[in-house]
C-alpha positions as CSV (number, residue, x, y, z in Angstrom):
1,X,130.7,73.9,193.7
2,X,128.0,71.3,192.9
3,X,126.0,71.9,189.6
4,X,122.9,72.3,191.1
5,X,124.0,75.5,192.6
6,X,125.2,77.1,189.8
7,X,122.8,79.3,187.0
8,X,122.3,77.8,183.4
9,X,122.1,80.1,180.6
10,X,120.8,78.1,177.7
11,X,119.9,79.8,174.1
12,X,117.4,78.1,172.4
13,X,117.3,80.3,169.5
14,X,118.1,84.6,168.5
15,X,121.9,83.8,168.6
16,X,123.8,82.9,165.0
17,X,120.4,84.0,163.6
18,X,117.6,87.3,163.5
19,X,114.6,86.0,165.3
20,X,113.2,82.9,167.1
21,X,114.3,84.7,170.3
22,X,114.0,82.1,173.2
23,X,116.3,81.6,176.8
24,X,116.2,79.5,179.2
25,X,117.4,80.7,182.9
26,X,117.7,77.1,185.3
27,X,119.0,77.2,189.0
28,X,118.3,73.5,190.7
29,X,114.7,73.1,190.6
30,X,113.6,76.2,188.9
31,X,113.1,77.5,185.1
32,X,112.0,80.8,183.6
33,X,111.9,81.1,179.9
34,X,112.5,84.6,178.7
35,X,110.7,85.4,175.4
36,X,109.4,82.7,172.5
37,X,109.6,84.0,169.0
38,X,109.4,83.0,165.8
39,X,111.5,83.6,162.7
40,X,110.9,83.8,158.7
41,X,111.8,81.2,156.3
42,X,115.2,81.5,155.0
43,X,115.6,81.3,150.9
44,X,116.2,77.5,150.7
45,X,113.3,76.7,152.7
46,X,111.0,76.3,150.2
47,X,106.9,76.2,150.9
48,X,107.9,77.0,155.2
49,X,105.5,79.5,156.7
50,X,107.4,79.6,159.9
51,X,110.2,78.4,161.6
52,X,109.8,77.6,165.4
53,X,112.7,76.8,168.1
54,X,113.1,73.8,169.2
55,X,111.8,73.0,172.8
56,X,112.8,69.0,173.2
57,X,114.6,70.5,176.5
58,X,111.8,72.3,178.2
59,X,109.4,69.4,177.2
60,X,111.8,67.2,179.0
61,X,112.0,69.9,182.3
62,X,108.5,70.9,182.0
63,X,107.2,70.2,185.6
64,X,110.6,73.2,186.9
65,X,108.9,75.4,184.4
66,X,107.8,78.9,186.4
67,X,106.9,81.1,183.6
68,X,107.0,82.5,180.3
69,X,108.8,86.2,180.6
70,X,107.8,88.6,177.3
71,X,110.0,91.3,176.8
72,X,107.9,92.7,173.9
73,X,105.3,92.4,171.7
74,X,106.9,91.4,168.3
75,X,106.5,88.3,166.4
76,X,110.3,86.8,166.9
77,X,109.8,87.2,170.8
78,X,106.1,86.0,170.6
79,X,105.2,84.3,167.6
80,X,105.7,80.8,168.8
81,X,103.6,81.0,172.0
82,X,101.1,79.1,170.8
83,X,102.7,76.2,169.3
84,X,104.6,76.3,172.1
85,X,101.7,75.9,174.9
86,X,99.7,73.0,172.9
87,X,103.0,70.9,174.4
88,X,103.8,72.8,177.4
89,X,101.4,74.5,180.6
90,X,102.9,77.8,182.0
91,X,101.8,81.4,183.2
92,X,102.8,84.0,180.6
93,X,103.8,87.2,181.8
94,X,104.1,90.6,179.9
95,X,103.0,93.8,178.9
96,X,99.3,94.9,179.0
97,X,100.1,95.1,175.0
98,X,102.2,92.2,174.4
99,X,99.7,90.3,176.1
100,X,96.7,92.0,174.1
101,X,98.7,90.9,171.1
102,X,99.4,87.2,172.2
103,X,95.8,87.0,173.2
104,X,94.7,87.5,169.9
105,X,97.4,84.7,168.7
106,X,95.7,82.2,171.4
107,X,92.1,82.7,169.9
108,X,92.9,81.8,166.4
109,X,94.7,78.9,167.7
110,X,91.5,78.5,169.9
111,X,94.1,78.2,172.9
112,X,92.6,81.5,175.2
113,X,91.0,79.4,177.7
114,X,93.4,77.3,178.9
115,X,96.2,80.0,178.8
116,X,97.0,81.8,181.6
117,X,98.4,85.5,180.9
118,X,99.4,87.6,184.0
119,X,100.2,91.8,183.4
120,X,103.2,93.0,184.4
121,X,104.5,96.8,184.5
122,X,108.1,99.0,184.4
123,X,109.4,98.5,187.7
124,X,107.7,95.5,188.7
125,X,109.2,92.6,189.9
126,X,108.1,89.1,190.7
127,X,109.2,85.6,192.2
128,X,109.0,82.9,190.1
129,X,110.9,80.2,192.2
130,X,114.2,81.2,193.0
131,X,113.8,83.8,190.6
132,X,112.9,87.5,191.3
133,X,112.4,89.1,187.9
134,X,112.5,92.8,187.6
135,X,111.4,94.6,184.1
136,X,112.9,97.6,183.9
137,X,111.9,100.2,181.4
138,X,113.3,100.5,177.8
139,X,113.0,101.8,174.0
140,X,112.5,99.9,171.2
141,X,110.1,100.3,168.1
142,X,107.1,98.9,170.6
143,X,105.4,100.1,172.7
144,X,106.2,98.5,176.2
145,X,109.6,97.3,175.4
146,X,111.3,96.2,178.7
147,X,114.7,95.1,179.8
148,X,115.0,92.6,182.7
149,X,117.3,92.0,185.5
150,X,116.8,88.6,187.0
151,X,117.9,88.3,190.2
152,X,119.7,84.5,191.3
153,X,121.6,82.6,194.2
154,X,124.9,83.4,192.8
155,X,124.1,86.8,191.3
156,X,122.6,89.9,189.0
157,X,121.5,88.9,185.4
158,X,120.5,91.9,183.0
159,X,119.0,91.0,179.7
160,X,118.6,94.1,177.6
161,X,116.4,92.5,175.4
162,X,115.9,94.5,172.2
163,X,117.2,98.2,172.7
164,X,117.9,101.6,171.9
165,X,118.4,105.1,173.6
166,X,116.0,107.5,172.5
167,X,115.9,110.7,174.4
168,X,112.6,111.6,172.2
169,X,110.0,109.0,171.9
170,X,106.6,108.7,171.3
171,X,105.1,106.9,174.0
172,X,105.9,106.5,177.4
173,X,109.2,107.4,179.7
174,X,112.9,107.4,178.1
175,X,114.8,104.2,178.9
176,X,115.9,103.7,182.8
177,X,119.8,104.5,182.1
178,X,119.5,105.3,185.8
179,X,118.6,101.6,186.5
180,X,120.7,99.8,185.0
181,X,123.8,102.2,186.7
182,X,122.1,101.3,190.1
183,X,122.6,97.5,188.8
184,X,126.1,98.2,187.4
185,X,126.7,99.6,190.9
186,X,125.1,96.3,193.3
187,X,127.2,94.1,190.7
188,X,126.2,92.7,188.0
189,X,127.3,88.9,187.3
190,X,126.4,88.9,183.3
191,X,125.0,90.9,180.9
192,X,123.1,89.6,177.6
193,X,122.7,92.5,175.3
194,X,120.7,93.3,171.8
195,X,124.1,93.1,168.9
196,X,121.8,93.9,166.0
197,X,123.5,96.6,165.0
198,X,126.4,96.0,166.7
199,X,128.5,96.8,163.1
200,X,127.2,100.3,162.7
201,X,128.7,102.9,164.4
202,X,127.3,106.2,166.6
203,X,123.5,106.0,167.2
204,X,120.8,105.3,166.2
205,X,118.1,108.4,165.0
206,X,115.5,108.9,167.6
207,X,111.8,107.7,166.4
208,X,110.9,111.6,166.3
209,X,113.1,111.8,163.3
210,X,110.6,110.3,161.0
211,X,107.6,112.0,162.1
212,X,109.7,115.3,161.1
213,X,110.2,114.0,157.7
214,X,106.9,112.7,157.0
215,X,105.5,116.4,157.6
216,X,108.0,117.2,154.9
217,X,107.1,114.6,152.5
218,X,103.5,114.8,152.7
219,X,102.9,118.3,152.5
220,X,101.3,119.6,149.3
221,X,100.5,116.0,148.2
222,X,97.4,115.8,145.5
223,X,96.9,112.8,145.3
224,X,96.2,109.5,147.5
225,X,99.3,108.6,150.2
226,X,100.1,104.8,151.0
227,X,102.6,103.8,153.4
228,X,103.8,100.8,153.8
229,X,105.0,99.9,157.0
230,X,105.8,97.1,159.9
231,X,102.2,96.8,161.9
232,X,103.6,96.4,165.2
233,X,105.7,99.4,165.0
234,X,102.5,101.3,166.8
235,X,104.8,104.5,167.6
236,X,105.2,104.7,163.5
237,X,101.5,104.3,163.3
238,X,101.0,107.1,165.2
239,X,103.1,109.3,163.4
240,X,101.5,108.6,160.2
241,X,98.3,109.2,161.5
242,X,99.1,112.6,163.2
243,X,100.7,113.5,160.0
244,X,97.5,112.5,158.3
245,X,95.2,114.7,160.8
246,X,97.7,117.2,159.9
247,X,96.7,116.8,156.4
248,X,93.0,116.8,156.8
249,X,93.1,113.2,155.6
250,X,90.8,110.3,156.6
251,X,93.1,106.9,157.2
252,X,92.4,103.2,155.8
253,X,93.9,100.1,157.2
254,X,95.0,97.8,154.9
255,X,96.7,94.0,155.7
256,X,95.2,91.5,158.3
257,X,98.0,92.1,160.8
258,X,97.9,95.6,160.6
259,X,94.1,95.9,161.6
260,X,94.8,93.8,164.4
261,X,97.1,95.2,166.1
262,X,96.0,98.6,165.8
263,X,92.9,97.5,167.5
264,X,94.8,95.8,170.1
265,X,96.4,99.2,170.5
266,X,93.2,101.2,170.5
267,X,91.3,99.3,172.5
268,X,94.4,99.5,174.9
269,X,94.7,103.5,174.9
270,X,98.4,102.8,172.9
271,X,97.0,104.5,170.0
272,X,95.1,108.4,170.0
273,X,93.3,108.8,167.2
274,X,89.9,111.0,167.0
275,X,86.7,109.5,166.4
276,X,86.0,109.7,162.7
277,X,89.7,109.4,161.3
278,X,89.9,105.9,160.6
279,X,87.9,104.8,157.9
280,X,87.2,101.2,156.6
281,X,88.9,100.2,153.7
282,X,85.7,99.6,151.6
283,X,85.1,103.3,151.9
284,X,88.0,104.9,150.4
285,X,86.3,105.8,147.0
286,X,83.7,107.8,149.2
287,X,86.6,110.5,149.7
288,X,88.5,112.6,147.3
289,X,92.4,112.1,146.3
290,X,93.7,114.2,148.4
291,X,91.6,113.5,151.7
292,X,92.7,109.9,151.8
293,X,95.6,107.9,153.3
294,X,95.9,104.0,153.5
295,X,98.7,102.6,156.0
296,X,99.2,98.9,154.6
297,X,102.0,96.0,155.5
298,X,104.2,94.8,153.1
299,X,107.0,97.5,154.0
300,X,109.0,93.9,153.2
301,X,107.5,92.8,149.7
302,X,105.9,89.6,151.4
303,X,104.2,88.0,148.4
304,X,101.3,87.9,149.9
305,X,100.9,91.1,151.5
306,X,98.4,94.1,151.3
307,X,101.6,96.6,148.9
308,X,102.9,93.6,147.3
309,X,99.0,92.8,146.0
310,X,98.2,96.5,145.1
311,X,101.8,96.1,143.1
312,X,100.3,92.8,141.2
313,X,96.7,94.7,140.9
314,X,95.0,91.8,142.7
315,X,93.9,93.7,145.5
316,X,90.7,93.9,146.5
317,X,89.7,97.2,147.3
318,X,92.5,99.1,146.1
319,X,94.2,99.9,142.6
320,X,97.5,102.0,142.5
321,X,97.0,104.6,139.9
322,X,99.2,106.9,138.4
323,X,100.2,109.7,140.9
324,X,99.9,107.7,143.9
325,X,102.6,109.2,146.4
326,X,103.8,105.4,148.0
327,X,105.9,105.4,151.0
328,X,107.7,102.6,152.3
329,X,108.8,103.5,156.0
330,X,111.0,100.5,156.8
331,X,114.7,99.3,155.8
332,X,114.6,95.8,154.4
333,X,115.4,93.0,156.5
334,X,118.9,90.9,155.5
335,X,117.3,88.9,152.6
336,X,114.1,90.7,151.7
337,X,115.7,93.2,149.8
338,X,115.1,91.5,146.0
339,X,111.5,91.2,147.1
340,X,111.5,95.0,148.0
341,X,113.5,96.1,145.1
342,X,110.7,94.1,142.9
343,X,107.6,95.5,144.7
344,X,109.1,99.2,144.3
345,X,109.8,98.7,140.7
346,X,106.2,97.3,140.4
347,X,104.6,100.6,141.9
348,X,106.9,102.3,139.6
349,X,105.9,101.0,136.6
350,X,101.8,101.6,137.5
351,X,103.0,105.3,137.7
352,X,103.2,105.8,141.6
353,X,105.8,108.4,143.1
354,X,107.5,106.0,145.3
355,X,109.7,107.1,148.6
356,X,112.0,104.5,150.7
357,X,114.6,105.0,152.9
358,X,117.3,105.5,150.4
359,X,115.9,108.7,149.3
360,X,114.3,110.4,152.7
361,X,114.5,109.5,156.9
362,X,111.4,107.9,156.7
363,X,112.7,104.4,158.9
364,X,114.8,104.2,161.9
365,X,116.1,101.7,163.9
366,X,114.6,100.0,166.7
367,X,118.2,98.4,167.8
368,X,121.3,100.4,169.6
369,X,124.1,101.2,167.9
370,X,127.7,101.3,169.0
371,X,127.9,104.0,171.2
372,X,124.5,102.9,173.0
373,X,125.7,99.3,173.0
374,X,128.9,100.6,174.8
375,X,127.0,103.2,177.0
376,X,125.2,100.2,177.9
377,X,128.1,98.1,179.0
378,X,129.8,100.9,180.7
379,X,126.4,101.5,183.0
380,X,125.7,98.0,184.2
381,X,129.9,96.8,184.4
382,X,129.4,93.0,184.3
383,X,131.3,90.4,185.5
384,X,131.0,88.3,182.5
385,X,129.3,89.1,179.4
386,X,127.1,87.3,176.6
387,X,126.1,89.5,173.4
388,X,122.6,88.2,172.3
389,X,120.2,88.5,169.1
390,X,122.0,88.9,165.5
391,X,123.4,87.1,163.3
392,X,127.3,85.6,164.9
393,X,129.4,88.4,162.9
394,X,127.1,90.8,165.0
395,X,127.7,89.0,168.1
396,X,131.1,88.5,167.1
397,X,131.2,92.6,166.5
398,X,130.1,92.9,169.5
399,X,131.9,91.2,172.1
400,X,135.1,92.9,170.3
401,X,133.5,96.4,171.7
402,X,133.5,95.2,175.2
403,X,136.9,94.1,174.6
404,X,138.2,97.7,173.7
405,X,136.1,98.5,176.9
406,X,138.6,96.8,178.9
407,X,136.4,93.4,179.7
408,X,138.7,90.5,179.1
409,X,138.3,87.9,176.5
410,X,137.6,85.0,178.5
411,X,134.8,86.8,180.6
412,X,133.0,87.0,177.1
413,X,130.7,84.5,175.8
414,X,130.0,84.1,171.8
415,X,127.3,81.3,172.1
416,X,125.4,79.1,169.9
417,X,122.0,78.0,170.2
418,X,121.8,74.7,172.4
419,X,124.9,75.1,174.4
420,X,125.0,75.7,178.4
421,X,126.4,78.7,180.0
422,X,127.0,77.8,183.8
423,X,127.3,79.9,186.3
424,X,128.4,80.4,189.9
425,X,128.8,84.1,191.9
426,X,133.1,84.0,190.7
427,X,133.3,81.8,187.8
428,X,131.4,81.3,184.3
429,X,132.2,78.3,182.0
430,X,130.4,77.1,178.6
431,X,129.1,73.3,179.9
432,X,127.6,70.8,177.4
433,X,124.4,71.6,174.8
434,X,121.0,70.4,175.1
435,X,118.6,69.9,171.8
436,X,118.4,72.7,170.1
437,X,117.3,73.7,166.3
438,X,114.4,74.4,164.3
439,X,110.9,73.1,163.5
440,X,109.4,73.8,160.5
441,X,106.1,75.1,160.2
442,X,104.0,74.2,156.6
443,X,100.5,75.2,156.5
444,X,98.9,73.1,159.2
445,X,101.8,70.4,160.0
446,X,104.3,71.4,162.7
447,X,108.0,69.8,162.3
448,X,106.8,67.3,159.5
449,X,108.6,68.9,156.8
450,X,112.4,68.0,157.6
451,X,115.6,68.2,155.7
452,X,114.7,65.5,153.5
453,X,111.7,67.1,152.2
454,X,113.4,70.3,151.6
455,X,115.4,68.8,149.5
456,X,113.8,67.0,147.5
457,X,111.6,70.2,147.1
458,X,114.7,72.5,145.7
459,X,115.5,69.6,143.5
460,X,112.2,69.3,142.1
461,X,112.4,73.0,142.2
462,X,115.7,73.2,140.1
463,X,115.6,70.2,138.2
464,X,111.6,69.3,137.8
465,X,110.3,65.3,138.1
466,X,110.4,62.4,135.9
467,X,107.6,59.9,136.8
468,X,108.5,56.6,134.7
469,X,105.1,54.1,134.8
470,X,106.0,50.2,134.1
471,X,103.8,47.6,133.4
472,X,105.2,43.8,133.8
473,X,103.3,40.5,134.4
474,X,103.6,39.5,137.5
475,X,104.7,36.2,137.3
476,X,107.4,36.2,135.1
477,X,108.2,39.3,135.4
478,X,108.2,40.6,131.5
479,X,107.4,43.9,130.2
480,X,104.0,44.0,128.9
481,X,103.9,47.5,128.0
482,X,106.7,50.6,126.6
483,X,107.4,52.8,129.8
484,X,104.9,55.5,129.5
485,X,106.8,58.9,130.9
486,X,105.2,61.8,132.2
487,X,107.6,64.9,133.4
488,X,107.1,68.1,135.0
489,X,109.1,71.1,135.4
490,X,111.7,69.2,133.2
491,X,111.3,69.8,129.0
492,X,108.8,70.4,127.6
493,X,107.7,67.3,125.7
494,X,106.3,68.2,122.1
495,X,109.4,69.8,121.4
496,X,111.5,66.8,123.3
497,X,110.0,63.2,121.4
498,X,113.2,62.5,120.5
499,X,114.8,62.6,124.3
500,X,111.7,61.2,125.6
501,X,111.6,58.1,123.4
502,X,115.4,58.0,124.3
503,X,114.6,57.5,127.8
504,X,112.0,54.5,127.3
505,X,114.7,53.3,125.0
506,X,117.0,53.0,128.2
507,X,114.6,52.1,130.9
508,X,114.1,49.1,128.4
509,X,117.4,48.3,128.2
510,X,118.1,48.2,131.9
511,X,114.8,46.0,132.3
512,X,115.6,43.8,130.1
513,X,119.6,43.4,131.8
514,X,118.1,42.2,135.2
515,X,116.2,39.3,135.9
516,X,114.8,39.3,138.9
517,X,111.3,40.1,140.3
518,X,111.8,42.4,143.2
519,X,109.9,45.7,142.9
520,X,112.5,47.8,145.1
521,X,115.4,46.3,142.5
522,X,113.7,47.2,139.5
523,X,112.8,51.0,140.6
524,X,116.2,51.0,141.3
525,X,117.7,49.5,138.2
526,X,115.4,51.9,135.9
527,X,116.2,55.1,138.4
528,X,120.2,54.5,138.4
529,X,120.0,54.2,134.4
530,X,118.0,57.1,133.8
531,X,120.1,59.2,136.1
532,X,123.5,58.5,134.5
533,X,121.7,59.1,130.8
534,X,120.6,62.8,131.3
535,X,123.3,63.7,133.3
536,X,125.8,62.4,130.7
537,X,123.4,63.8,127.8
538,X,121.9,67.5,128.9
539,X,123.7,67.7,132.4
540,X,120.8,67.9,134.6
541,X,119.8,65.7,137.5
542,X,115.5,66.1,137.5
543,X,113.7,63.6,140.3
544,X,113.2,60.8,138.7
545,X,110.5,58.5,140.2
546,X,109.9,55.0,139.0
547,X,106.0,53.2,139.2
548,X,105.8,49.6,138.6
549,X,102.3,48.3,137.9
């Protein structure tokens, strides 16, 4: 079968990874890109704001692009859309909230009017070339949340996108289990299915869990409530404010990205509040103790967030005093938990009575566990399967619970990012790679900040910076001055004259060992010597940056 008849699967990111979810779907002339997230800076990545996926490939397909297909409205399946349409033109197609939240995305980036957003529904489908895209109904910790099956030439694709199965939630219908059996029952050629939390076994609490246990934990409270939580999780808002009304308290919004999206939700009937409830933040010392509650981000001690500045008292309108009850209703995510663990200990020590999810069922999940990832699997009955979004010991976790399901190794597909699944209506075979990775995000510069850079920021970050100034006559090349030497981040240099006059000593020395006139050499020559003295001396390899003048 030629290649041009067969489907290509191609990750561009969320595989080997939590976040910058992005996949391309290709048949001949056709492309449909499902989702176009973001994800967080890892550790090592020093100064990054954000880290996009890299779309060399679609840039190089753009005129077979049909549409951009959101699953839901969270920032690693939308947070790139607008990086990603200053490069490339395409109809966007989601949610009536996913696309409220995306708008609001495109008018900061001053990108509204040449975007072109379309509203789709549960149980819609559409044609986007040879495509017919169907979003089924699902359950996640968004509102909106669908699943898709994309229908193909050679066959039935269902992506779960991010998933759970809760018989109880807040908003809207239980997930269409009856669906995907009606799929699993036409065929299904492949599956690609949420692994998150493929390692934990059972399932996952229903959301109605913690609006149970925030009853319990507010009740008979004195003093002011905070809780901290992740602003897009609109079903937890709701909780906390019901519990609030409840508790005959007025609510505060505090963080940027928690008054927009409950605004976004308002203004979109996601959210029922009654008039007078929510207060502005500026207005909380018009209210006693105990008729107050502020819902804040944070939930993941970002440095910069609303809980992390009322923990370093540089907030603006707020002061945690002792007695404040502080509840964080979120789990950290894999590497925040130092920045948690140092935020709590900071409400701590200002006297706040703080409650996370170690001590009460304030968080739940948003992702299936085992036995939903396996009711999953045993409903739709794919020919060949692909486990998506986690990190690869989830994925890996999870194509071994399709293997105890009976679905034979070599019909499952571990990917990584970049590499082409192709497939026909009988056979499925891993094909090539196309450019795949990361761009860097740093304040306003997109993809300038590369490897290089990052290193040379940790070692400046590890090791500080030597900057040696040289003066010679030009002619004849001679020193006319000592090296003056200025360090940061290195020693600190009234209590280091000896070491510093040390180093002149040697840059000197080297100086005065080579003859020549070449700039480049004599950076070189000084650098090299430097280098090998302190690392010989005090073991430590600073930047060290030459200046001839």
């Amino acid at each position: 079968m030629k290649s041009k008849n067969k489907l290509k699967v191609i990750p561009l990111g969320g595989l080997g990874e939590i976040g910058k979810n992005i996949t391309i779907f290709e048949f001949g002339n056709d492309i449909i890109v499902v989702d176009c997230g973001i994800a967080f800076p890892e550790d090592e990545m020093l100064g990054i704001d954000l880290v996009l996926p890299d779309i060399t490939y679609l840039k190089k397909n753009a005129d077979k692009i049909r549409g951009i297909i959101i699953t839901h409205g969270h920032e690693d399946h939308i947070g790139a859309i607008p990086y990603v349409l200053k490069e490339l033109k395409a109809p966007i197609f989601g949610s009536k909230l996913a696309l409220g939240l995306i708008e609001n995305k495109l008018k900061e980036h001053g990108l509204l009017s040449i975007a072109k957003l379309e509203t789709v529904a549960q149980g819609q489908t559409i044609e986007l070339g040879v495509f017919k895209i169907e979003f089924i109904n699902s359950c996640h910790s968004i509102a909106d949340a669908m699943a898709l099956a994309i229908h193909t030439p050679v066959g039935i694709v269902v992506h779960t996108s991010d998933f759970k199965i809760d018989y109880t939630p807040i908003h809207g219908d239980v997930i269409d289990l009856v669906r995907f059996a009606e799929l699993g029952s036409q065929g299904v050629l492949l599956l690609m299915s949420d692994s998150t939390n493929a390692e934990r076994e059972g399932y996952t609490m229903s959301e109605r869990i913690v609006g149970e246990s925030f009853d319990r934990v507010f009740t008979g409270v004195k003093n002011r409530i905070i809780v901290a939580t992740f602003a897009s999780n609109i079903h937890r808002v709701q909780q906390i404010i019901n519990a609030a009304i409840k508790c005959g308290r007025k609510v505060a919004l505090s963080g940027r990205s928690m008054i927009n999206v409950v605004n976004v939700a308002l203004e979109l009937g996601y959210l029922d509040v009654p008039a007078g409830t929510i207060i502005d933040i500026n207005d909380i010392n018009k209210y006693p103790h105990d008729k107050l509650m502020i819902i804040t981000t944070g939930s993941q001690g970002e440095p910069m967030s609303a809980l992390s500045r009322m923990a370093a008292s540089t907030h603006r309108q707020l002061e945690i005093i002792p007695g404040d009850l502080v509840v964080i209703s979120a789990t950290p995510i894999p590497g925040n938990e130092k920045t948690v663990s140092r935020v709590i200990n900071q409400l701590f020590r200002k006297g706040a009575n703080v409650v996370y999810n170690a001590l009460a069922e304030i968080h739940v999940s948003g992702h299936a566990c085992q036995d939903e990832l396996k009711i999953m699997l045993n409903l739709v009955k794919p020919k060949f399967f692909m486990p998506v979004h986690g990190e690869y010991r989830h994925l890996i976790h999870h194509a071994n619970l399709s293997h105890v399901l009976g679905m034979a190794k070599e019909d499952t597909f571990v990917m990584d990012i970049g590499k082409v699944l192709e497939l026909d209506s009988e056979n499925a075979r891993i094909n090539g790679n196309v450019p795949s990775g990361h761009i860097l995000v740093d304040g306003l510069g997109v993809g300038d900040v590369g490897n290089i850079v990052l290193r040379d920021r940790k070692l400046l970050s590890q090791d500080g910076l030597i900057v040696v100034i040289i003066t010679i006559e030009k002619e004849t090349g001679t020193i006319i001055t000592e090296p003056d030497i200025i360090s940061r981040g290195f020693i600190y240099v009234r209590e280091s004259d000896q070491l510093m006059e040390q180093m002149r000593k040697i840059a000197v020395a080297a100086l005065s060992r080579y003859d020549g006139k070449e700039w480049s050499t004599i950076k070189m020559v000084v650098k090299d010597a430097l280098k090998e003295y302190l690392y010989t001396n005090i073991k430590r390899n600073p930047m060290i940056i030459p200046i001839v003048i």
